[in-house]
N, CA, C and O atoms as a GROMACS GRO file, in nm:
protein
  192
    1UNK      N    1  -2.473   4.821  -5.272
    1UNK     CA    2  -2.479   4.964  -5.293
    1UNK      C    3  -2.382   5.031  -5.197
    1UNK      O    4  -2.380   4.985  -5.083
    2UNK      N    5  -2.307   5.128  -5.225
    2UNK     CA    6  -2.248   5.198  -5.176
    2UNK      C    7  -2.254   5.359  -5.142
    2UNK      O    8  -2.278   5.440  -5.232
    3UNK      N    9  -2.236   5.392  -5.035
    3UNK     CA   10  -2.278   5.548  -4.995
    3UNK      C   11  -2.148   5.619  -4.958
    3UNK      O   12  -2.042   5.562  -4.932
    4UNK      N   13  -2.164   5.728  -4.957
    4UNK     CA   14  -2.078   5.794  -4.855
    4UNK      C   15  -2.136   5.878  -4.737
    4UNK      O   16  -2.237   5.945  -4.760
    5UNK      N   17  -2.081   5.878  -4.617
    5UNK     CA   18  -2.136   5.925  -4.512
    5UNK      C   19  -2.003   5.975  -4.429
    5UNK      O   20  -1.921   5.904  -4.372
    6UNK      N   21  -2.007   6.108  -4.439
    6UNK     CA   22  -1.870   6.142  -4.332
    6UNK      C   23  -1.769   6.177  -4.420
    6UNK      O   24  -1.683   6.255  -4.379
    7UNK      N   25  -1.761   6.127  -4.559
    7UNK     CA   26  -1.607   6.100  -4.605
    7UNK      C   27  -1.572   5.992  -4.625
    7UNK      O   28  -1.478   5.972  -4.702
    8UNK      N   29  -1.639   5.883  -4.556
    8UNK     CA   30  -1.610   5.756  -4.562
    8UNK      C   31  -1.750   5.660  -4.638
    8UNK      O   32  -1.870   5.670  -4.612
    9UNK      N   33  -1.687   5.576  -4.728
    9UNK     CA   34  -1.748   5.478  -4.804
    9UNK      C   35  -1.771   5.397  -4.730
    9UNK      O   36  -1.681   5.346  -4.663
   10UNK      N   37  -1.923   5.355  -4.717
   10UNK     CA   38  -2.042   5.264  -4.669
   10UNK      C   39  -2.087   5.158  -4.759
   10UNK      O   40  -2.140   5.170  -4.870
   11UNK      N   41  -2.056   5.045  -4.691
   11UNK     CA   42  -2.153   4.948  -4.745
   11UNK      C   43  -2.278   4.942  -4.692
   11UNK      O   44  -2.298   4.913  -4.575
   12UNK      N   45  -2.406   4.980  -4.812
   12UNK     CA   46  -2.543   4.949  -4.732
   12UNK      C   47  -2.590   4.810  -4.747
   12UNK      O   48  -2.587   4.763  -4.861
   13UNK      N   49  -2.624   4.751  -4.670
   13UNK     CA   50  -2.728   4.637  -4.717
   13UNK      C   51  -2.879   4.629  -4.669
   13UNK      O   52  -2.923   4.654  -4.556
   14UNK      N   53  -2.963   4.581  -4.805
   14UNK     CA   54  -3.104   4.611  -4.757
   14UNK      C   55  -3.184   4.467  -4.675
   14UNK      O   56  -3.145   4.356  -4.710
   15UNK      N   57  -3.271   4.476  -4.588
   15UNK     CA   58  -3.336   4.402  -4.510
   15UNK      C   59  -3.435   4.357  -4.636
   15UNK      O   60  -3.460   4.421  -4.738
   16UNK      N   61  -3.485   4.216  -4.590
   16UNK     CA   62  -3.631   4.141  -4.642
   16UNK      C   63  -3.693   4.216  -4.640
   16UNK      O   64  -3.774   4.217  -4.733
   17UNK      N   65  -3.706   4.365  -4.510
   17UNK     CA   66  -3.838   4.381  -4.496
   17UNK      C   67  -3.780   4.563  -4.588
   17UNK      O   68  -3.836   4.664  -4.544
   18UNK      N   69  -3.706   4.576  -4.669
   18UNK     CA   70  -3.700   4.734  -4.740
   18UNK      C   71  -3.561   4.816  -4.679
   18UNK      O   72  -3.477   4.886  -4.735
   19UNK      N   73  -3.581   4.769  -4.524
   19UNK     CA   74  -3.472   4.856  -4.452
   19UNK      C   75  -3.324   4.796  -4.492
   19UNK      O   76  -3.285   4.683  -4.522
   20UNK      N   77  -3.242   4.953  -4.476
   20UNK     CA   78  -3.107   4.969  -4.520
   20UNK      C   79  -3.020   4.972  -4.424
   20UNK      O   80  -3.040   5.062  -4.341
   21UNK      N   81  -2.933   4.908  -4.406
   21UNK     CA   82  -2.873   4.877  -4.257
   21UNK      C   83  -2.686   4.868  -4.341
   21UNK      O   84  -2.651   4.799  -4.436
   22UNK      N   85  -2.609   4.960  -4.262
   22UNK     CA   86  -2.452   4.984  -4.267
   22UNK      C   87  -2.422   4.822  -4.285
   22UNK      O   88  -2.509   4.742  -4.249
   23UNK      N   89  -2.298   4.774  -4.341
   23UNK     CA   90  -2.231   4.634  -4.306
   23UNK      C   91  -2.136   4.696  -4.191
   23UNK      O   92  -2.060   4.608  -4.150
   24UNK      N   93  -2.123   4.772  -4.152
   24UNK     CA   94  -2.041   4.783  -4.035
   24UNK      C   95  -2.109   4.789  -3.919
   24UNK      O   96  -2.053   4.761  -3.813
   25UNK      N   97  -2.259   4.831  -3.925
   25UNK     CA   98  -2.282   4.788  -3.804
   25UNK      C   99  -2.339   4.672  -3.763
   25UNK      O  100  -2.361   4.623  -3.652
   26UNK      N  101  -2.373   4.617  -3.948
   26UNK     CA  102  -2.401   4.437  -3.931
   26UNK      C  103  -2.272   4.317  -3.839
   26UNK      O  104  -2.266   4.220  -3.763
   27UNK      N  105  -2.198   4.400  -3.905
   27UNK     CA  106  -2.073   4.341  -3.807
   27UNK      C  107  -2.027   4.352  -3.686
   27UNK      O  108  -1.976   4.247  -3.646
   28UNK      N  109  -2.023   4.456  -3.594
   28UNK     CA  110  -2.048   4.459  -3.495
   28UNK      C  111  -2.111   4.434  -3.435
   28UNK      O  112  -2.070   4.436  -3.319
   29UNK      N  113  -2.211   4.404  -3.447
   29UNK     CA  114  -2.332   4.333  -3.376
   29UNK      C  115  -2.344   4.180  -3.363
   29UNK      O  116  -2.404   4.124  -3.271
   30UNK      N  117  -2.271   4.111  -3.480
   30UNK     CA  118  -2.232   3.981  -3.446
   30UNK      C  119  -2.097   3.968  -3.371
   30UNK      O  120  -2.076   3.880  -3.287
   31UNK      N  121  -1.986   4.083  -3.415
   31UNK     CA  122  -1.892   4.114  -3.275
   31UNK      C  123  -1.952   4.085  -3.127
   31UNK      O  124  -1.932   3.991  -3.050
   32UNK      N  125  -2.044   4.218  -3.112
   32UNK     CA  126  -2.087   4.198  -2.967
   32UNK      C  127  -2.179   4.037  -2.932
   32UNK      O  128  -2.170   3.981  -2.822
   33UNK      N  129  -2.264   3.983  -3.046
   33UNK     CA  130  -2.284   3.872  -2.976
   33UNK      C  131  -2.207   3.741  -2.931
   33UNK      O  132  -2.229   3.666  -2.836
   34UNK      N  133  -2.093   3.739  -3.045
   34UNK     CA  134  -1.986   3.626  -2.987
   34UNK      C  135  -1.938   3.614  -2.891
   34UNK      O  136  -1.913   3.520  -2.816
   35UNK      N  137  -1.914   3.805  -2.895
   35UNK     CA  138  -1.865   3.808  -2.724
   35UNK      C  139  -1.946   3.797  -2.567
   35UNK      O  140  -1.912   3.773  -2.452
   36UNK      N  141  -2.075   3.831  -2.640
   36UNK     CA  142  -2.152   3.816  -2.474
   36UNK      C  143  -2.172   3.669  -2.484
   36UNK      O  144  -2.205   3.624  -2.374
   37UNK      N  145  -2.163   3.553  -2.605
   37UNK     CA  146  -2.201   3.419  -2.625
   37UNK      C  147  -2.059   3.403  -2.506
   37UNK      O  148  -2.073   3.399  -2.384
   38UNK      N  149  -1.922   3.394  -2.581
   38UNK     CA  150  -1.837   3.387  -2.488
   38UNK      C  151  -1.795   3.438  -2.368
   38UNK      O  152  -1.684   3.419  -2.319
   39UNK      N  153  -1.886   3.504  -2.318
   39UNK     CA  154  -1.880   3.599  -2.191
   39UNK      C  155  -1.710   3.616  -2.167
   39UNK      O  156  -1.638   3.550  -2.093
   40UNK      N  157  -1.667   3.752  -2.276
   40UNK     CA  158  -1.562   3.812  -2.250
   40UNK      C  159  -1.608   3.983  -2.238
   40UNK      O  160  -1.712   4.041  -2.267
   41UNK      N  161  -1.478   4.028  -2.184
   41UNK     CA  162  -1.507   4.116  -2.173
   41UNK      C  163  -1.540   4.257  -2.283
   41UNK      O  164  -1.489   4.252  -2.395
   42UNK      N  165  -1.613   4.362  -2.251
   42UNK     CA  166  -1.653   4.473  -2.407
   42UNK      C  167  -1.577   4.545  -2.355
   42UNK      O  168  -1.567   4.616  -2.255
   43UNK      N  169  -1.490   4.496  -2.496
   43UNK     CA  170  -1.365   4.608  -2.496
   43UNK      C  171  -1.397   4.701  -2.670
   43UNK      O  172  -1.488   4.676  -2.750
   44UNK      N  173  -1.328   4.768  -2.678
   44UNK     CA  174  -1.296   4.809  -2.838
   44UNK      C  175  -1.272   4.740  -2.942
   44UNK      O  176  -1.180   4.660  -2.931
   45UNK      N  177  -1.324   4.743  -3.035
   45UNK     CA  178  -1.270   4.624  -3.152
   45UNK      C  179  -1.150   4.652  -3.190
   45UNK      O  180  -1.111   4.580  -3.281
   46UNK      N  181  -1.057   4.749  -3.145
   46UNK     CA  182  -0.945   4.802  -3.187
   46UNK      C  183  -0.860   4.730  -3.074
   46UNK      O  184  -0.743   4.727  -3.110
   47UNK      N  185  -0.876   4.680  -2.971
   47UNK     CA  186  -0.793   4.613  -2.904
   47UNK      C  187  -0.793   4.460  -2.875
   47UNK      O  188  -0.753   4.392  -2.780
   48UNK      N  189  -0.864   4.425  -3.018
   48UNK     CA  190  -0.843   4.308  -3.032
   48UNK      C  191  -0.728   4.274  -3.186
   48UNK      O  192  -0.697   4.158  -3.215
   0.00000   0.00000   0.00000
């Protein structure tokens, strides 16, 4: 499903349990864990 929020087109995806959660912030969140897995530093995803 797709939304708009802002102007900008959202991918929603829904949880097992009903809840609707962004794919962008599904992704970032496995961003930030690779990186605290690899203990680098939190920078911007834009300066990678």
């Amino acid at each position: 499903m797709k939304e708009r929020v802002y102007g900008v087109e959202q991918i929603v995806m829904s949880t097992k349990m009903g809840d609707q959660r962004a794919m962008s912030l599904l992704l970032r969140n496995v961003f930030d864990a690779r990186m605290a897995l690899l203990a680098q530093p939190w920078q911007t995803i834009g300066q990678y």
